[in-house]
C-alpha positions in Angstrom: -62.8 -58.3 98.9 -62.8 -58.5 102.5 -65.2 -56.4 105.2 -64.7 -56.9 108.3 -67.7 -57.0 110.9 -66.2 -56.9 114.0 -65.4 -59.9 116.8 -64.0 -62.0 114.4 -66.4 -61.8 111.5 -66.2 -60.8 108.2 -67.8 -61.0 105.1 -66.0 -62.1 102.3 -66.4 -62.6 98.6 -65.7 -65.2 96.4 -65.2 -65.8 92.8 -66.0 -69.0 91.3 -65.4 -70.4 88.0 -67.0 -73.0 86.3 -65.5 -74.7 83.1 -68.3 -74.6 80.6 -66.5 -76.3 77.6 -64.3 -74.4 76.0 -65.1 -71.1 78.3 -65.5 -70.7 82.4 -68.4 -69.1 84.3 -67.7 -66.9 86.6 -70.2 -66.1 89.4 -69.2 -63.8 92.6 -70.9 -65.1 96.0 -70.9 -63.9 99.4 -69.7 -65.4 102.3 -69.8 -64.8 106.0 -66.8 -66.0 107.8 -64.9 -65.9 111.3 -61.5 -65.3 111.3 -60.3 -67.9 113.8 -57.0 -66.9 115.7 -54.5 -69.2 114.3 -55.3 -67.7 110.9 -55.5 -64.3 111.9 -51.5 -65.1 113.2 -50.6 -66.9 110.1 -51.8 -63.9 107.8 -50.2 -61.7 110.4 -47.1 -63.3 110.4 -46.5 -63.1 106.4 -47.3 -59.8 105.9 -44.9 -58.9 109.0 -42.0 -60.9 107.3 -42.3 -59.9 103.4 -45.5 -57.4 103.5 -44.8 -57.4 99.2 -45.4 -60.8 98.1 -46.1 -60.3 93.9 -45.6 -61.6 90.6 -44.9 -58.9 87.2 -45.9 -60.7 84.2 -47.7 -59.5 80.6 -51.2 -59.0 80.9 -53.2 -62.1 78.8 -54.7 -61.6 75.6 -58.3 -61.3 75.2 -58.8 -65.2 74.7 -56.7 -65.5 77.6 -58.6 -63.3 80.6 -60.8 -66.5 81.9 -57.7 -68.8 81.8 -55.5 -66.1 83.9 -58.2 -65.9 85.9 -58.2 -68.9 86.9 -54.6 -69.0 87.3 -54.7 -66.5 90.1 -57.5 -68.1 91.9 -55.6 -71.4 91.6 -52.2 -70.7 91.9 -52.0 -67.1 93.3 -54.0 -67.3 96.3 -53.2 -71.0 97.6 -49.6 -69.1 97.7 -50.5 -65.6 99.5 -49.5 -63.7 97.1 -50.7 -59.8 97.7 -49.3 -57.6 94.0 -49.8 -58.4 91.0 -48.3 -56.4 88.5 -49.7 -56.5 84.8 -47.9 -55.1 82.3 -49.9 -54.0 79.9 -48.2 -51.4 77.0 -50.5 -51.5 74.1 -53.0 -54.4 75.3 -55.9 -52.1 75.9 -58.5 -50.3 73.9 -57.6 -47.3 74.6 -60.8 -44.4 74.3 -58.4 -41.3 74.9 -55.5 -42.7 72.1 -57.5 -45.5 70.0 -54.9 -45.4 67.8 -51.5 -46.7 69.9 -53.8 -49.8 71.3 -52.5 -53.7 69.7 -55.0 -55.0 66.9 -56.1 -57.5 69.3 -56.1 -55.8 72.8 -58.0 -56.1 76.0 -61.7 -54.4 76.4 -62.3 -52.4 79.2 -65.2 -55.5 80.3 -62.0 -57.7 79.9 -60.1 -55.7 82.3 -62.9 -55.7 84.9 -63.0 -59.4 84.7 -59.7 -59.4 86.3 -60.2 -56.7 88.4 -62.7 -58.3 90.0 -61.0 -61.8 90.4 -58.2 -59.3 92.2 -60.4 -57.6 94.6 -62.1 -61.1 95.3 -58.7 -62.7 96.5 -57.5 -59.7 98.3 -54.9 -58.7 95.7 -53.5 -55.3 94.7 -53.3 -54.7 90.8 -51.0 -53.0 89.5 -50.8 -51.9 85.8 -47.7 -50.8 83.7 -46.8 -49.2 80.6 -43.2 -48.8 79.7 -42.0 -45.2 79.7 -39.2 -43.3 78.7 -37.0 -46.6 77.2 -38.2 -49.8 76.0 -40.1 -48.1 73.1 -38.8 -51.2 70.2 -38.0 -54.2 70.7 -35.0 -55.7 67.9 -36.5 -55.0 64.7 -40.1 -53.6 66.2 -40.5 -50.2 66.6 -43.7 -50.1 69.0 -46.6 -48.3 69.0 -46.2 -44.9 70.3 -42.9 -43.9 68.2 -44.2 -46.1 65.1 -47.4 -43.2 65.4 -45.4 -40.6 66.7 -42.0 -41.1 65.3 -41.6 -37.0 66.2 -41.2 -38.5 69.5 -38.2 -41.0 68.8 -34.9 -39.5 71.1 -33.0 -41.2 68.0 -34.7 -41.0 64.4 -31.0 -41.3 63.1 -30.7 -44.6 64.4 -32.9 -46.8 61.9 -34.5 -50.2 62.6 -32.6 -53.2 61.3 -34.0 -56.0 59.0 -32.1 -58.1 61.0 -31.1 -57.2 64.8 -28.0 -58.0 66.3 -26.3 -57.2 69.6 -23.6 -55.7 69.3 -24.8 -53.0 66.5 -22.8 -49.9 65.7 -25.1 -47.8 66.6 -26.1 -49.5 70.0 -29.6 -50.3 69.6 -31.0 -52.1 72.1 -34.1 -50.0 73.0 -35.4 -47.1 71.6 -36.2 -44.5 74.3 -39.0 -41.5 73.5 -37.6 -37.6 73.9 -38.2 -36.8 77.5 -38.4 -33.3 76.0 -40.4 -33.0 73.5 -43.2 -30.9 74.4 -46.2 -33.1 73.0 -45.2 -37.0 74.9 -46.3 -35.9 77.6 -50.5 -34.8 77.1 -50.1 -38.8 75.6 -48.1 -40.7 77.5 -50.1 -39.5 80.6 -53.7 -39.7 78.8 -52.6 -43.6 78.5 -51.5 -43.8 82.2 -54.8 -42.2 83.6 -56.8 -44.4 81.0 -55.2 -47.1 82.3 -55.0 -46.6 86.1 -59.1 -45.5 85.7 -60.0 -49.0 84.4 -57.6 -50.7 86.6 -59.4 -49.1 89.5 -55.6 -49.0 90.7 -53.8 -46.9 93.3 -49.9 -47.5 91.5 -49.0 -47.4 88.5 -45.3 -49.2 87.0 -43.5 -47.4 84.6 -40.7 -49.5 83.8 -37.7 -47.6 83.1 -35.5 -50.2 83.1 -32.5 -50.2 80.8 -32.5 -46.5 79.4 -29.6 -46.5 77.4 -30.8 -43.9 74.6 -31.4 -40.5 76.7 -29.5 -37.4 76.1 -28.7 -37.6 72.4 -26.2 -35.8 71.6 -27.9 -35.3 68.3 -31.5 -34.3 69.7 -32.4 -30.9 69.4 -33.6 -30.9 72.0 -31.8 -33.4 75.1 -28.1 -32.4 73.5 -25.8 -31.3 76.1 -28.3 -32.0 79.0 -27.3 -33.6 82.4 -28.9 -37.2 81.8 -28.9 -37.6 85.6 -31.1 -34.8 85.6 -33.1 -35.9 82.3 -34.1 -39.5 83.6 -34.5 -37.7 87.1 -37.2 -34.6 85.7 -39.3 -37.5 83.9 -39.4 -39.8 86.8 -40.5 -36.9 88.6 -43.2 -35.9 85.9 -44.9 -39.0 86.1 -44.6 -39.2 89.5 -46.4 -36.0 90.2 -49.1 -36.7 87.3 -49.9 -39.9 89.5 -50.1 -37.8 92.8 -52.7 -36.0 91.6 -55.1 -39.2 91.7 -53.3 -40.1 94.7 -51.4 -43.1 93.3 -48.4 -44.0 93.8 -45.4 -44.6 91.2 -42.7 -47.5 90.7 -40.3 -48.3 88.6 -37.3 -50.6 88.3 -33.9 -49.5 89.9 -31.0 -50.5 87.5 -30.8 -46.6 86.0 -30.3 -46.0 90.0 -27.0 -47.7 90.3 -24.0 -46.8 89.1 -22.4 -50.0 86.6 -19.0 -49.4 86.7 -18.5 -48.9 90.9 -20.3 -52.0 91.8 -19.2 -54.3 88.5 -23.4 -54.9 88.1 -22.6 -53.8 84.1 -24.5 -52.2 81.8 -27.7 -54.0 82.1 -28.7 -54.3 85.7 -27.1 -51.1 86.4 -26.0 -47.7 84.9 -23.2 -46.8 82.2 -24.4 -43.4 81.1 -24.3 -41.4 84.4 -28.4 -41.7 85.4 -27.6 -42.9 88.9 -27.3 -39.8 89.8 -30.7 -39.5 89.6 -31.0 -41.2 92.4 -30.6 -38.0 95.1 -32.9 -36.6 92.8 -36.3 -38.6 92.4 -39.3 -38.0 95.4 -38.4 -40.9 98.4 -42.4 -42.3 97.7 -41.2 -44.0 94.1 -41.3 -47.6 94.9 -37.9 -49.3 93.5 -37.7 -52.8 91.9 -34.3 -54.0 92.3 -33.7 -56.8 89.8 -30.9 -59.0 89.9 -30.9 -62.2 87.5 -27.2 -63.7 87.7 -26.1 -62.4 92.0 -27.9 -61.8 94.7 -26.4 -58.7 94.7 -27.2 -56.1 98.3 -28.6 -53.3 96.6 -31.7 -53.3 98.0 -29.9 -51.7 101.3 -28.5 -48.9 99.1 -31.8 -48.3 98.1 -33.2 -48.3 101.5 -30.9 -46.1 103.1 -31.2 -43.5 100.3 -34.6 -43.5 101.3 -37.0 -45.4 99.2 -38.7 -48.6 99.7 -38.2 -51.4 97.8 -38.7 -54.8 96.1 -36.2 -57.7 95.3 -36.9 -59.2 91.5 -35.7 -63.0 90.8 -36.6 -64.0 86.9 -35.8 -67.5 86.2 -33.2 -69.3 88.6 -34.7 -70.7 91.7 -31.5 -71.3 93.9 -30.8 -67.5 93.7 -34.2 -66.7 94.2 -34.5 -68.5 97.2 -31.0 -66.9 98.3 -32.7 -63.3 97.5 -35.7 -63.9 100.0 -33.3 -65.0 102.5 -31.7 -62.1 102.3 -34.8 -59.5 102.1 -35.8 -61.4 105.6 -32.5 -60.9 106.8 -32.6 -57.4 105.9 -35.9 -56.6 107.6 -34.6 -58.9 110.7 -31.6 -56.8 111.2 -32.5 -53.3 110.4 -32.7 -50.6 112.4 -36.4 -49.8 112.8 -35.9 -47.0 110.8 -34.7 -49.2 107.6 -37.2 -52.1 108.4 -40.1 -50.8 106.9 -38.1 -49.8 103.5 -37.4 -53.7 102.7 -40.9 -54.4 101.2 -40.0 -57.8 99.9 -40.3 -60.0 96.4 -41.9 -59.4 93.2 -41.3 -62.4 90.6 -40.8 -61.2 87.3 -41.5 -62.9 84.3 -40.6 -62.1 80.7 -42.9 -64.4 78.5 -46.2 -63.7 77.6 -48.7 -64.6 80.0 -49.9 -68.1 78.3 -46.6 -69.4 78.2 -46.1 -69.2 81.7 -49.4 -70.7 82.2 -48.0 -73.5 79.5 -45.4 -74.1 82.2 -47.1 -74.0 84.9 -49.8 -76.7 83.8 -46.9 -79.1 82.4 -45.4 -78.8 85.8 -48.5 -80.0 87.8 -48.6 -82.6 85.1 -45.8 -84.2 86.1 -43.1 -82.7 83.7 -39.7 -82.0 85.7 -38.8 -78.6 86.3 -34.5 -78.8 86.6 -32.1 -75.2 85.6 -33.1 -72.1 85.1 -36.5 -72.2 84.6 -39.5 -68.9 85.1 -42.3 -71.5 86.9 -39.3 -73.1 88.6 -37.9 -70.0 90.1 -41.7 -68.6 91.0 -42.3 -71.7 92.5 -39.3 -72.4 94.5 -39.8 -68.2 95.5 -43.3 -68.7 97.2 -42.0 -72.0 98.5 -39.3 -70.7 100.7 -41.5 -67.4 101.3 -43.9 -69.7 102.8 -41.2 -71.4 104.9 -39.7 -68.6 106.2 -43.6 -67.3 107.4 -43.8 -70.7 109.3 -40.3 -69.6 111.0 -38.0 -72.8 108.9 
């Protein structure tokens, strides 16, 4: 947390953690600095070529809060980065719905621990719950339709001992009913919950990869526009957020059409929801992943309106390729479109300590060749770093 004094000065705090065997100590100090010019131009200078610079990865586990900690005063900070996006789903003990929260899930004191380490370094937190799709995971059904299986958009389709893709019935990820007229005094109990204790002013919602939506054997969604659908609950959410004054993203594959552009299935829509797209409010901040092509989309995005994000996964040489491309973007837009290109957000799919597996065998010395999640953050903050120092 930064306060700026005036002339120059600021005071700043600092958290510092100290390895006491098995466990760290954290202690927060003060610390009254002066901004000296060619600092002030540096941090100027970053946050005028990519103003997002973040990471989206799982929140840790309880027995991993201090280590993560760590990791974002270590590795995080030394590398400017500004978002951090914790997806948290069922990691939290939750006091409005006790009863959807993991067996071994994050304390609200665990939360504030990271909290705090974020507001220390001068980095925006960000939680996220996966809504609408997403709800299972092969053979898991997760918590909120395994407690409220009334909610399931597709109780005909029945979990698998064993999952494969293909399947006859298309299972990839169940989706909750958009519809049904009890989801949403839960689903948004949970978001508040978790926005409260993340003292956060966003919120992610995820709905990536909708592919249930519209059933035409709900009761309820049968017949329906699913442009429409995945457009009224994007909206829903977005206005439940407003009300706090917080702001909503979510990822932008359900935005693009599949079969037009030859993105597919996965990183874009087959079942008609990018229509939604001249339907959702222009403040919803879009995450455009692409893991295979750096693929232009984020100017689509930007001249419908809406700012947005680049997301790189695992391959560092397209990564880097992406970055170049969000600079270029900014560089070359029409004041009117500059602002829209936000810039990089890192996405990684493992759970939080296997990422900070790879990243301690990599500053050990183990070689880090192919498609690799540390790789491709490391190369990503590497070339953003260039590109701020104008290589």
């Amino acid at each position: 947390m930064i306060s700026f004094l005036g002339k120059g000065f600021y005071l700043q705090t600092k958290t510092i953690i100290k390895p006491m065997g098995k466990f760290y100590k954290i202690a927060t100090v003060l610390i009254f600095c002066y901004l000296t010019p060619s600092l002030s131009k540096s941090q100027n200078q970053m946050d005028s070529i990519m103003p997002v610079r973040g990471l989206c990865i799982a929140a840790p586990r309880p027995a991993g809060v201090e280590a993560f900690s760590k990791f974002i005063i270590d590795e995080l900070v030394p590398r400017k980065i500004n978002t951090l996006i914790l997806r948290v789903d069922w990691n939290y003990q939750f006091s409005t719905h006790p009863e959807l929260q993991d067996s071994n899930a994050l304390s609200k004191a665990d939360v504030k621990k990271l909290v705090d380490v974020c507001k220390s370094s001068n980095i925006r937190l960000i939680p996220q719950i996966n809504l609408l799709g997403h709800q299972s995971w092969a053979k898991t059904t997760h918590n909120l339709l395994r407690v409220y299986p009334q909610f399931d958009e597709t109780p005909q389709v029945k979990m698998p001992e064993k999952y494969e893709w293909p399947n006859p019935d298309g299972l990839y990820c169940k989706s909750y009913c958009p519809l049904h007229p009890e989801v949403h005094k839960i689903v948004f109990d949970l978001v508040n919950e978790i926005c409260d204790v993340f003292e956060a002013n966003a919120f992610h919602a995820g709905m990536d990869e909708v592919f249930y939506l519209g059933d035409n054997k709900c009761p309820r969604c049968q017949g329906r526009d699913k442009a429409e659908l995945f457009a009224d609950e994007v909206r829903k959410i977005r206005d439940n957020l407003a009300k706090n004054g917080r702001e909503l993203w979510i990822s932008g594959d359900r935005l693009l059409d599949g079969k037009t552009t030859g993105y597919g299935m996965w990183e874009a829509s087959y079942n008609y929801t990018y229509r939604a797209i001249e339907m959702i409010p222009k403040d919803v901040m879009i995450c455009d992943w692409h893991y295979e092509r750096a693929d232009k989309s984020a100017v689509y995005f930007a001249m419908k309106g809406f700012r947005v994000v680049t997301s790189p996964w695992r391959n560092p040489d397209l990564a880097v390729k992406q970055a170049n491309d969000m600079m270029d973007f900014r560089r070359d837009a029409t004041p009117e479109l500059k602002d829209r290109f936000q810039g990089m957000v890192h996405t990684v799919w493992s759970d939080a300590a296997s990422f900070l597996k790879e990243c301690t065998e990599a500053k050990s010395g183990k070689k880090v060749t192919g498609l690799s999640q540390w790789g491709c953050f490391d190369k990503l903050f590497e070339r953003i770093g260039e590109l701020a120092a104008g290589k």
